[in-house]
C-alpha positions in Angstrom: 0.0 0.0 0.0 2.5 2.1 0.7 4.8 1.8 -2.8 1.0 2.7 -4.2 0.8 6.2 -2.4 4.5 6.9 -3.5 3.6 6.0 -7.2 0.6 7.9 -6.8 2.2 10.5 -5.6 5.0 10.5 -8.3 2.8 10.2 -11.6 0.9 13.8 -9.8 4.2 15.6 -9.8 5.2 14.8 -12.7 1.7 15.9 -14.3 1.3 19.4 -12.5 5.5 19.8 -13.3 4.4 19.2 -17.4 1.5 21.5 -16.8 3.5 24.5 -15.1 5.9 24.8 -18.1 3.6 26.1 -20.3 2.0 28.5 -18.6 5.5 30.0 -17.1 6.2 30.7 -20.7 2.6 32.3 -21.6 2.7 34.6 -18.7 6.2 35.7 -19.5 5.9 35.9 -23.2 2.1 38.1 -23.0 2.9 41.2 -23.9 1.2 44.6 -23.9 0.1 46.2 -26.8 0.4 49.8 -27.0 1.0 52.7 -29.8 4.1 55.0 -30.3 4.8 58.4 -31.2 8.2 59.7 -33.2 8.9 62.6 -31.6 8.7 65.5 -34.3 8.9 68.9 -35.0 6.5 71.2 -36.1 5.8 74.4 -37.1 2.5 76.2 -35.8 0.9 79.6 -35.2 -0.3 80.4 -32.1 -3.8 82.9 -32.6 -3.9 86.0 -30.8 -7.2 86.3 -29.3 -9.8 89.7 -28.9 -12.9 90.9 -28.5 -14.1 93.6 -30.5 -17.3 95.1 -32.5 -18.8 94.3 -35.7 -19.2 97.5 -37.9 -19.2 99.0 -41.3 -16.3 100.8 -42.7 -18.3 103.8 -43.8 -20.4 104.8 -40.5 -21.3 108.5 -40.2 -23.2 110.7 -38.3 -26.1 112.6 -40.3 -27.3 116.3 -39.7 -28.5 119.4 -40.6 -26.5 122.4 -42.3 -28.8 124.8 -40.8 -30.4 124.6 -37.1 -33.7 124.9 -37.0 -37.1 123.1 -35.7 -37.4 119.5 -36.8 -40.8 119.3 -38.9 -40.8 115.2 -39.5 -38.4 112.1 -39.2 -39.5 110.0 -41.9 -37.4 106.8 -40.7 -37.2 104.4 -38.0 -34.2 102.6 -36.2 -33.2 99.6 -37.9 -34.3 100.2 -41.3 -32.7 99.8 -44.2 -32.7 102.7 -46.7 -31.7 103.7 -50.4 -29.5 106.1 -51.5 -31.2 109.6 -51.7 -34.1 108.9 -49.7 -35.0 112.1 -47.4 -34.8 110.8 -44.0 -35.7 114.0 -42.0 -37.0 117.6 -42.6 -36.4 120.8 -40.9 -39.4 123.1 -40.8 -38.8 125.4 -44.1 -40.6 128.6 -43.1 -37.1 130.7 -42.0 -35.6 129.1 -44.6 -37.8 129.5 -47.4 -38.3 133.2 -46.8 -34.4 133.3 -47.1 -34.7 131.9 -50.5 -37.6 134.0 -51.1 -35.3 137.1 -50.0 -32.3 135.8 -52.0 -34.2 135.5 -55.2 -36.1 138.9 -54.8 -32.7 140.6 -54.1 -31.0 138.9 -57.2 -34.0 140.5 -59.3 -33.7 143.8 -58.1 -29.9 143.3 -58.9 -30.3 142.1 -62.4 -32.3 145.1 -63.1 -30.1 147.4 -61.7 -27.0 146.1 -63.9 -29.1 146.4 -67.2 -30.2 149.9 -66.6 -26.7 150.7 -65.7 -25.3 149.0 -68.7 -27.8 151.1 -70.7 -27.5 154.2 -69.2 -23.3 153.7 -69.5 -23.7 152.8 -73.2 -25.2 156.4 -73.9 -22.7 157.9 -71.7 -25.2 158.7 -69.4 -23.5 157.0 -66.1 -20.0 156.8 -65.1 -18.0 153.6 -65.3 -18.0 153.5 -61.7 -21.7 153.1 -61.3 -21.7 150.4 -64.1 -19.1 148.6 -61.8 -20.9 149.0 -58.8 -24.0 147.2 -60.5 -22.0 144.4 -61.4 -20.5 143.4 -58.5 -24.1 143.9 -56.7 -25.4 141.8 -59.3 -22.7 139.1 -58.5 -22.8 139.5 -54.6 -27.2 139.0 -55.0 -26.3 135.6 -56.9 -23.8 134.5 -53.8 -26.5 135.0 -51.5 -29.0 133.3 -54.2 -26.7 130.0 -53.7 -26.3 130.3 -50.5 -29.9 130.2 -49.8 -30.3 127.4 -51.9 -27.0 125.5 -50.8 -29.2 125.6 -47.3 -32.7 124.6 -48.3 -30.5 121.9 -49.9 -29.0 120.6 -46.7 -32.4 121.5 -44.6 -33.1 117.8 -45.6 -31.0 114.5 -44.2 -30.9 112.4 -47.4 -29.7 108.9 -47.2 -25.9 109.3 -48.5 -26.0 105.6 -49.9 -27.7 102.3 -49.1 -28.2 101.6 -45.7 -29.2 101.0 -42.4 -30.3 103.5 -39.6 -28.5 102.8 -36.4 -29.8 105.0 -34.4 -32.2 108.5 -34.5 -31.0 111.3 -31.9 -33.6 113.7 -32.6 -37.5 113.7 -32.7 -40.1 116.1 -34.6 -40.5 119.8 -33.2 -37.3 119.3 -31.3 -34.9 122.7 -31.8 -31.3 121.2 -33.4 -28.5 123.5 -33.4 -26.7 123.3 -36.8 -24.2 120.5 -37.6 -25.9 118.7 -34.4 -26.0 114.7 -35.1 -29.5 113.6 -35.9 -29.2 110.2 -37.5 -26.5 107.6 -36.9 -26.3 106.0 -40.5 -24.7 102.3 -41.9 -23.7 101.6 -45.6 -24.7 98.3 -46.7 -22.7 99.1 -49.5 -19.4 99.0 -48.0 -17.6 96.4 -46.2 -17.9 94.9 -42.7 -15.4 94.7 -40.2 -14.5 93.8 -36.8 -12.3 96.3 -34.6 -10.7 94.9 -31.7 -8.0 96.6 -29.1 -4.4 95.1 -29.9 -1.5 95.5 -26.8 2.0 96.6 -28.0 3.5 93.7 -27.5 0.5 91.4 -29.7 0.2 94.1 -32.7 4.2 93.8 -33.4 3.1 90.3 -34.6 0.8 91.0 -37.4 0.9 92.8 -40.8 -1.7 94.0 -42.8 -3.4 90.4 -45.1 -3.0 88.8 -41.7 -6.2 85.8 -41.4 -8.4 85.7 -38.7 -11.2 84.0 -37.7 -14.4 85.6 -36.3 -17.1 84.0 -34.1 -20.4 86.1 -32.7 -22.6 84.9 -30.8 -25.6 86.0 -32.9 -24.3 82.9 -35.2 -23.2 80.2 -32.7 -22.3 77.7 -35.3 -20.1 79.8 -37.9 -17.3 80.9 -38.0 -16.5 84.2 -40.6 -13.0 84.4 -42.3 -11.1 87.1 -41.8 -8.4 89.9 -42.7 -6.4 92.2 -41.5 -6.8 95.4 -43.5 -6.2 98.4 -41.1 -3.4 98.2 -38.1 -3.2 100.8 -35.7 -0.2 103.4 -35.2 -0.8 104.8 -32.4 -2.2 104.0 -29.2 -5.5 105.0 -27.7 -4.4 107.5 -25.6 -6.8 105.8 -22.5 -6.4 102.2 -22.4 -2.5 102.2 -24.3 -4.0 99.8 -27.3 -4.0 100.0 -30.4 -7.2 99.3 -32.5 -6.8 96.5 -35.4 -9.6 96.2 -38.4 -10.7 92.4 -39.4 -12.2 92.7 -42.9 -14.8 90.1 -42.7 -14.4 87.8 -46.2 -18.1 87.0 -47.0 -20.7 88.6 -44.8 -23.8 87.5 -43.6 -27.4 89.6 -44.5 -28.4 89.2 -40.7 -25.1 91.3 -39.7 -26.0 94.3 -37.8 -24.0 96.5 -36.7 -22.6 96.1 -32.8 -22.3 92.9 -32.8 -20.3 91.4 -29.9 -17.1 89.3 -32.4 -14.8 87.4 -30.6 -11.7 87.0 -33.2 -8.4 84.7 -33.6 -6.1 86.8 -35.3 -3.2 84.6 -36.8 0.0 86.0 -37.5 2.3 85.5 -40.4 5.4 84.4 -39.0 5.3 80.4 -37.7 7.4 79.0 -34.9 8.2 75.4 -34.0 8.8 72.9 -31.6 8.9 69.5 -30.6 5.4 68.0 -29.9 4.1 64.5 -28.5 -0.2 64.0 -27.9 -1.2 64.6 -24.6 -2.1 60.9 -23.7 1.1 60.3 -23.7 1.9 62.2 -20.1 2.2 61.1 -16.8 1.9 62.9 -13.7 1.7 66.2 -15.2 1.6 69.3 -13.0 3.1 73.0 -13.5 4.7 72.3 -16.9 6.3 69.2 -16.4 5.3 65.5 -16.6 6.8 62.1 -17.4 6.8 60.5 -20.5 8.1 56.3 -21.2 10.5 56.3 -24.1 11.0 53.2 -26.2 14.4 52.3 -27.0 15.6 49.2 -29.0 13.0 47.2 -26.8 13.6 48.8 -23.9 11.3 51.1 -21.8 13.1 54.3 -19.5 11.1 57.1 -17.8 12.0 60.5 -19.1 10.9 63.9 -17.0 10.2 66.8 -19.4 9.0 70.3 -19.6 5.6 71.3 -21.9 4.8 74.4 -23.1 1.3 75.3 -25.1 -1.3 73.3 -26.3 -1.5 73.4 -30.0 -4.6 71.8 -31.4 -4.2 68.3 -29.7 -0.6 68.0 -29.1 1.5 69.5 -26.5 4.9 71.2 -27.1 8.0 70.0 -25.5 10.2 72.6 -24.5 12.9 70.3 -22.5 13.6 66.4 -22.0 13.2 64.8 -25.7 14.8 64.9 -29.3 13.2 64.4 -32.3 13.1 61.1 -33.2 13.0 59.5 -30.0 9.5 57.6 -29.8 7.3 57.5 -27.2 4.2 55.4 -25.7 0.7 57.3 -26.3 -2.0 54.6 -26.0 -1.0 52.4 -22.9 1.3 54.5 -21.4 -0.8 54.4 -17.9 -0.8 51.0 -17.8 3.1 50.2 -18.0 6.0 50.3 -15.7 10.1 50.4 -17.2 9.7 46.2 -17.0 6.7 46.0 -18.6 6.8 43.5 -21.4 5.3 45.8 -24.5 4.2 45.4 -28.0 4.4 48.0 -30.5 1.1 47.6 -32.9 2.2 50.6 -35.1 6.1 50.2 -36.2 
C-alpha cells in the first residue's frame, strides 16, 4: 500500500510539473500592446485672441446744415434705406423766406446792372456806377446760392444704401446746426471687426494677416477674416491699439454692434517639438513624465511642456526628435513592462 501512495504521488508531480511549463512561458511571453509616437517637430501659429465690435467701414453721423425746428423724421431705427431717400425735414418757413429774400434781391440786382449797362452805353452814367452794378449783381447771386445751398442741406438724405442705427432727434425738437440727428450704416461697403491690440501682440501682425471671427448671434459659424487696417498709435486711454478684421463674405443678418470674438493669426510660424497629450504622466506645472521606447527597452524620461497646439502638447525640454514615445497604454506600463508596439 504504501509503494501505491508513493507512485501515486509520483505520476501527480510529474503531471502538475508538465503543466506549469507552459503557462510560465505564456505569462512571461504576454505582452502589452500599446502605440508609439516619433517625436517631431513642427511648425505652428499660435492665434492672438480679442474681443471687439462688428461694424461698417463707412459709419457716419447725419445732420442738418442749418439749425432749425425739426418738422418730420421719416425713418425708423433699424431700417434699411436707399441712397437719396429724405430721411428728416427741418421746418422750411425761415428758410424758405431766405430763398424767397435771395431771389427777390437777385432781381432787383439784375435790373439794376441792365439799366446801368444802358444808361453807360449812352454815356449817361460813369464807369464807376456800371461797376458798382455788377459786383451787386454778383454778390445777389452768392447770396441766391447760399440760400439754396441751405434749403439743400435743410433735408437728411440717405448718402447711400443703408441701415439707420440709431435717430438722436425727434419732430418739433430745436437742433442746433451740424448737431448729429441720424447715426447712419452703408450696406454698401464692407464689414469689419475692430478689436484693441497690446504693444506687444500688434508687433506680430501685418496688414493680409487671417483671422477668424465668431459672434454669438451665429453660434455655429465661424466668418474668415483679414487684416486690413493696423493701428499706429495707441489710444491715448487704455494704451492699445485698435486693429480692423475685414470680414471675407458677410452674412445679411449682420448688424451693426455685434459682440465678435476673433483669432487673429500672425504671419510668421514657430516650432517645436510636440508628442499627444495621452502620452503624459503625472503632469503638474509644466512638467510630466513620458516612457521612451528604446531598441526594446522602456526608460522614464521627465520633461518640460509648453502650449497646447490643437491636440498635441509642445515640448520645450527632456526629448529629441526622433525618440519615440508610448501614447495609447502608457498608464498602464511600468520600465519592466513587457510591451508590443502595434504601429512600427
Amino acid at each position: 500500500m504504501k509503494k501505491l501512495n508513493i507512485i501515486v504521488w509520483s505520476v501527480i508531480l510529474l503531471l502538475s510539473g508538465c503543466k506549469s511549463t507552459p503557462e510560465k512561458e505564456l505569462t512571461e511571453n504576454k505582452a502589452l500592446q500599446v502605440k508609439l509616437w516619433k517625436v517631431e517637430v513642427r511648425e505652428y501659429k499660435i492665434p492672438v485672441r480679442a474681443v471687439g465690435m462688428l461694424s461698417t467701414t463707412t459709419e457716419m453721423k447725419l445732420g442738418f446744415k442749418t439749425g432749425g425746428i425739426v418738422r418730420r423724421v421719416n425713418t425708423k431705427e433699424g431700417a434699411s434705406v436707399k441712397r437719396g431717400e429724405v430721411l428728416a425735414v427741418l421746418d422750411l418757413s425761415e428758410i424758405d423766406a431766405q430763398v424767397n429774400q435771395a431771389r427777390i434781391g437777385l432781381d432787383k440786382a439784375e435790373r439794376d446792372l441792365n439799366r446801368a449797362r444802358n444808361l453807360y452805353t449812352d454815356s449817361v452814367a460813369t464807369l464807376e456806377q456800371f461797376q458798382n452794378a455788377s459786383s451787386a449783381y454778383e454778390l445777389a447771386q452768392s447770396q441766391k446760392r447760399i440760400a439754396d445751398f441751405n434749403l439743400e442741406h435743410s433735408r437728411i438724405k440717405a448718402p447711400a444704401n443703408g441701415r439707420i442705427q440709431k435717430i438722436l432727434v425727434e419732430p418739433n425738437e430745436l437742433i442746433a446746426p451740424g448737431h448729429p440727428a441720424i447715426l447712419f450704416a452703408s450696406t454698401d461697403s464692407d464689414w469689419v471687426v475692430r478689436v484693441a491690440l497690446t504693444d506687444k501682440d500688434i508687433v506680430k501682425f501685418s496688414l493680409g494677416d487671417s483671422a477668424r471671427v465668431e459672434m454669438d448671434a451665429f453660434p455655429d459659424i465661424s466668418f474668415q477674416a483679414k487684416i486690413t487696417e493696423l493701428g499706429a498709435i495707441a489710444d491715448p486711454v487704455t494704451g492699445t491699439y485698435e486693429a480692423e478684421l475685414g470680414i471675407l463674405r458677410a452674412n445679411p443678418q449682420f448688424r451693426s454692434g455685434f459682440i465678435s470674438r476673433a483669432h487673429i493669426f500672425p504671419t510668421q510660424s514657430s516650432s517645436a517639438a510636440m508628442v499627444p497629450l495621452e502620452a503624459l504622466l503625472e503632469a503638474s506645472d509644466k512638467r510630466a513624465i513620458v516612457y521612451v521606447y528604446k531598441e526594446g527597452e522602456l526608460s522614464r524620461k521627465r520633461i518640460r511642456t509648453g502650449r497646447l497646439v490643437d491636440d498635441l502638447i509642445m515640448v520645450t525640454e527632456g526629448l529629441e526628435p526622433g525618440e519615440l514615445v508610448v501614447t495609447e497604454g502608457a498608464k498602464y506600463i511600468r520600465e519592466d513592462s513587457q510591451i508590443s508596439p502595434v504601429n512600427l
